[in-house]
N, CA, C and O atoms as CSV, one atom per row, in Angstrom:
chain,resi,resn,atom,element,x,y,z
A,1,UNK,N,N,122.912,65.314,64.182
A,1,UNK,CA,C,123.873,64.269,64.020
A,1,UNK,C,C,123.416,63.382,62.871
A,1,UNK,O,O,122.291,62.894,62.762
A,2,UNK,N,N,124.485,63.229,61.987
A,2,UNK,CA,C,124.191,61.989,60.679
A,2,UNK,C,C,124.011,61.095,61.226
A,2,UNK,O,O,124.098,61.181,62.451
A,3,UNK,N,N,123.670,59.776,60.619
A,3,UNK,CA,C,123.726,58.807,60.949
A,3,UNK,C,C,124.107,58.314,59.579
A,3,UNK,O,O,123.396,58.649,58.632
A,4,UNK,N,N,125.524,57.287,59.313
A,4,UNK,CA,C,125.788,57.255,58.262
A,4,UNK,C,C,125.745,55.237,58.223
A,4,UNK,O,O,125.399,54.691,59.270
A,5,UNK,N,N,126.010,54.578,57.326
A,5,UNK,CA,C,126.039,52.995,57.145
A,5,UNK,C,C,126.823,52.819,56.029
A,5,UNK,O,O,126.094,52.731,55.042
A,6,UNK,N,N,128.144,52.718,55.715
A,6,UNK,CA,C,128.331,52.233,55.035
A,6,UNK,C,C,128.825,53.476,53.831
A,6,UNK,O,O,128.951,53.246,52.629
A,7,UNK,N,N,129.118,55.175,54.682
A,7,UNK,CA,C,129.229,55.775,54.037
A,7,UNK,C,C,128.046,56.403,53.470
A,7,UNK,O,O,128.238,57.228,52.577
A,8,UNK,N,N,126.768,56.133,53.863
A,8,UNK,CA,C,125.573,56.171,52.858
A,8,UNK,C,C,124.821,57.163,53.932
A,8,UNK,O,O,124.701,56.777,55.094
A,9,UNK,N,N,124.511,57.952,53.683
A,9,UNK,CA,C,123.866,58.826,55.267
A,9,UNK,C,C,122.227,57.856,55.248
A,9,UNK,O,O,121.570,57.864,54.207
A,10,UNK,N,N,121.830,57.246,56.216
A,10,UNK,CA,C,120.443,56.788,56.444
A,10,UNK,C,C,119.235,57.361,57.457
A,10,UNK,O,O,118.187,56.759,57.693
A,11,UNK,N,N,119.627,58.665,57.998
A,11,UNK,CA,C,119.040,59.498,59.070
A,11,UNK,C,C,119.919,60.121,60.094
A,11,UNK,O,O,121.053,59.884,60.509
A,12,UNK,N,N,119.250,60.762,60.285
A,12,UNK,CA,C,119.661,62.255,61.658
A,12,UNK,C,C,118.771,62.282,62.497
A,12,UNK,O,O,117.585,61.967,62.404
A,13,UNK,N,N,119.577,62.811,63.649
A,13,UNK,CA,C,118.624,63.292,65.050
A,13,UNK,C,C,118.826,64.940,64.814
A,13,UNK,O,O,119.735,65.681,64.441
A,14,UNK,N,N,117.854,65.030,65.123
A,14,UNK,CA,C,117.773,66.228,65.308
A,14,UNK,C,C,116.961,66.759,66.786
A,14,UNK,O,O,116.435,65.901,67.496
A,15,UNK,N,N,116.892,68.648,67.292
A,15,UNK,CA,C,116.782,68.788,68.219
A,15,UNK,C,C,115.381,68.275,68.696
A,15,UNK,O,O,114.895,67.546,67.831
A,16,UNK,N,N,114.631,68.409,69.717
A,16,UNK,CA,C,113.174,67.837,69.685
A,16,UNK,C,C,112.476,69.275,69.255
A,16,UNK,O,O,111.350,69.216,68.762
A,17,UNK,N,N,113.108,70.557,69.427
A,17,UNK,CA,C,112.372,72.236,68.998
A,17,UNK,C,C,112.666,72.359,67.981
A,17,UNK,O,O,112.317,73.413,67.448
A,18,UNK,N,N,113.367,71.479,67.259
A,18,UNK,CA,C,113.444,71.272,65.835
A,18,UNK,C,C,111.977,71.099,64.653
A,18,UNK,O,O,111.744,71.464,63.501
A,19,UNK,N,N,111.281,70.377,65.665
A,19,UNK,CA,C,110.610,69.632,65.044
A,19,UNK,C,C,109.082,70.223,65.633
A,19,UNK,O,O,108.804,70.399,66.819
A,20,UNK,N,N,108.271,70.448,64.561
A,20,UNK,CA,C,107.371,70.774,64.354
A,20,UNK,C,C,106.133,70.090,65.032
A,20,UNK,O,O,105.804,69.072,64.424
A,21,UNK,N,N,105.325,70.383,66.172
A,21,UNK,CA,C,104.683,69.805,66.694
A,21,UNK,C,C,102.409,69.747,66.429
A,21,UNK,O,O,101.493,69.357,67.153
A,22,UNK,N,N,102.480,70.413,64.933
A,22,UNK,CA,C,101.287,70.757,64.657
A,22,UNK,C,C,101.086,69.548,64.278
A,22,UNK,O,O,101.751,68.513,64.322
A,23,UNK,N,N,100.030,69.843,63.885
A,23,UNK,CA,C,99.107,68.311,63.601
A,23,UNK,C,C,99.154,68.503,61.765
A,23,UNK,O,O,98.758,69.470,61.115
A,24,UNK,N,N,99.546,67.702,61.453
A,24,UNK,CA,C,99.208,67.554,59.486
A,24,UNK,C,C,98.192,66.878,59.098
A,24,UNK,O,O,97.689,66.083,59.892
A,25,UNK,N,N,97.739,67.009,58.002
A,25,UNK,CA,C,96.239,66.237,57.439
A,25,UNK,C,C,97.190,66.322,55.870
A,25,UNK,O,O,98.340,66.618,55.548
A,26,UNK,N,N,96.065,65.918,55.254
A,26,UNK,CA,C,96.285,65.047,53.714
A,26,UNK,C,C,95.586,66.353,52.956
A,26,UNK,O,O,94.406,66.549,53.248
A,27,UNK,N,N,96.045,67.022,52.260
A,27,UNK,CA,C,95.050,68.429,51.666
A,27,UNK,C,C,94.183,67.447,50.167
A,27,UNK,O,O,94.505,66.463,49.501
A,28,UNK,N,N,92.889,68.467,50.184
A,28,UNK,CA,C,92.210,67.699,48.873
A,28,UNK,C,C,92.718,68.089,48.057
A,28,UNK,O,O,93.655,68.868,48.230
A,29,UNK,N,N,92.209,67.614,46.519
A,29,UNK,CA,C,92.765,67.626,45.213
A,29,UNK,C,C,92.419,68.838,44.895
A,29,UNK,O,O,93.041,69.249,43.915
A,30,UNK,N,N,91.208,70.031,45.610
A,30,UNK,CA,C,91.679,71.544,45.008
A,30,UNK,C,C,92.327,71.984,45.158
A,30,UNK,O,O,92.871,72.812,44.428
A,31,UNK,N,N,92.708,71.507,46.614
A,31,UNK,CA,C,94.285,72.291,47.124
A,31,UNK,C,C,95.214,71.877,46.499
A,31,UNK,O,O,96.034,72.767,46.726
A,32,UNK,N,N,95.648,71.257,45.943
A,32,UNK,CA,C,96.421,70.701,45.286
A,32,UNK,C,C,96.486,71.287,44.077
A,32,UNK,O,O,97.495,71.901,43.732
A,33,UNK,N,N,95.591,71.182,43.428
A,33,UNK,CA,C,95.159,71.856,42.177
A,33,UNK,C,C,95.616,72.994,42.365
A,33,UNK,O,O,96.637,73.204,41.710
A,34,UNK,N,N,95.190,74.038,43.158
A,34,UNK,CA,C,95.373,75.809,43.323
A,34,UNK,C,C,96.747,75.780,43.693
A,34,UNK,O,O,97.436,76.789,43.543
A,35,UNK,N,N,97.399,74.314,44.343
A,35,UNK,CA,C,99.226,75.035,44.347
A,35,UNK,C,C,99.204,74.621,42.870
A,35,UNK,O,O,98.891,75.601,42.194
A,36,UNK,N,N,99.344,73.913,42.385
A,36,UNK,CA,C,99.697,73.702,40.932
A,36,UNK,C,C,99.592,74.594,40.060
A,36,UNK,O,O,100.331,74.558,39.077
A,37,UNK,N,N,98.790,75.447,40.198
A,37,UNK,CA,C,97.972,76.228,39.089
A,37,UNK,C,C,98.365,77.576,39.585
A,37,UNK,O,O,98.487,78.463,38.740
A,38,UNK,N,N,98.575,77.846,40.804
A,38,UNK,CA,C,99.796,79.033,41.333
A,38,UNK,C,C,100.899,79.369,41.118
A,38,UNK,O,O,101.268,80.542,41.153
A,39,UNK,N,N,101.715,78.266,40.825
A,39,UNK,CA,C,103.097,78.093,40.919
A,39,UNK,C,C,103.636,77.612,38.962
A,39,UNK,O,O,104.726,77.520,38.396
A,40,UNK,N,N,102.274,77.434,38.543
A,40,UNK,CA,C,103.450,77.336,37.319
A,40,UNK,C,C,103.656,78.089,36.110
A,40,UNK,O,O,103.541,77.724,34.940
A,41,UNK,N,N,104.006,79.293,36.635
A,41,UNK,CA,C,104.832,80.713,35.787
A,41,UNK,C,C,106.233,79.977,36.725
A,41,UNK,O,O,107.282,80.036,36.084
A,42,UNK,N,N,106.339,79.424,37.894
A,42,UNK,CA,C,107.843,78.849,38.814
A,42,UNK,C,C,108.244,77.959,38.137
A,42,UNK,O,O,109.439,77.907,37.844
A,43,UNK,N,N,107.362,77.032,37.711
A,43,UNK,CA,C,107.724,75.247,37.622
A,43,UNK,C,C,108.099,75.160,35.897
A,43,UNK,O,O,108.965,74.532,35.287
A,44,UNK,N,N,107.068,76.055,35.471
A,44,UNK,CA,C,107.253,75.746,34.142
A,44,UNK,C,C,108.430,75.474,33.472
A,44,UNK,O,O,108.561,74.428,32.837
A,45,UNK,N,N,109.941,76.926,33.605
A,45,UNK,CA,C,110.922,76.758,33.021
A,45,UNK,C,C,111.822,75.630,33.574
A,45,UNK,O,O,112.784,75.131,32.993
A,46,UNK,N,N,111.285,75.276,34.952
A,46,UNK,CA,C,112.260,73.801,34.998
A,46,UNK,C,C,112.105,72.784,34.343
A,46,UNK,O,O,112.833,71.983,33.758
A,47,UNK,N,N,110.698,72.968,34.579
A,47,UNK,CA,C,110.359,71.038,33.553
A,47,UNK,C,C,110.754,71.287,32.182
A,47,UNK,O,O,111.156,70.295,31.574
A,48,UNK,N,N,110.722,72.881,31.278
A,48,UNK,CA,C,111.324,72.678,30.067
A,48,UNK,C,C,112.797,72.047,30.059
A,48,UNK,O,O,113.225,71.138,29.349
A,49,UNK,N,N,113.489,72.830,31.109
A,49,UNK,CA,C,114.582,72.734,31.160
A,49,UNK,C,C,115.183,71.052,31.150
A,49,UNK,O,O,116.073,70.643,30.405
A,50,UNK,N,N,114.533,70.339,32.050
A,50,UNK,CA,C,114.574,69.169,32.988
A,50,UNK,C,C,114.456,68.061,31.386
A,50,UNK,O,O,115.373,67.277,31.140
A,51,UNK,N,N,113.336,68.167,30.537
A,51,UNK,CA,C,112.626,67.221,29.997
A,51,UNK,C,C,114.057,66.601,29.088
A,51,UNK,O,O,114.092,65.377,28.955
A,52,UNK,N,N,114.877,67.184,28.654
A,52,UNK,CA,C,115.932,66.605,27.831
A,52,UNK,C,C,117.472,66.215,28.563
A,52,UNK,O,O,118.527,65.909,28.006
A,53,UNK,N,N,117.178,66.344,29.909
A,53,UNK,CA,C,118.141,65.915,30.902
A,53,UNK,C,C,117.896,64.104,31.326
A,53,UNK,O,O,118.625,63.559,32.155
């Protein structure tokens, strides 16, 4: 269900098996690094694309 204000959507409910009950942490900056450095043959042609938009 939306929840809308004003026309403006500001949140949803959703089911409670919807929702993911693992525990999250904060990943370090290699991890971070190794998605970065994985993924950009992906990312690359967007940001060319993106930079004059």
């Amino acid at each position: 269900m939306a929840i809308l204000r004003n026309s403006a959507l500001v949140g949803y409910f959703v089911p409670a098996d919807a929702v993911s009950s693992q525990q999250h942490r904060v990943a370090t900056i290699d991890e971070v690094m190794e998605s970065l450095a994985s993924r950009r043959d992906i990312t690359h042609p967007v940001l060319d694309y993106l930079k004059d938009k």
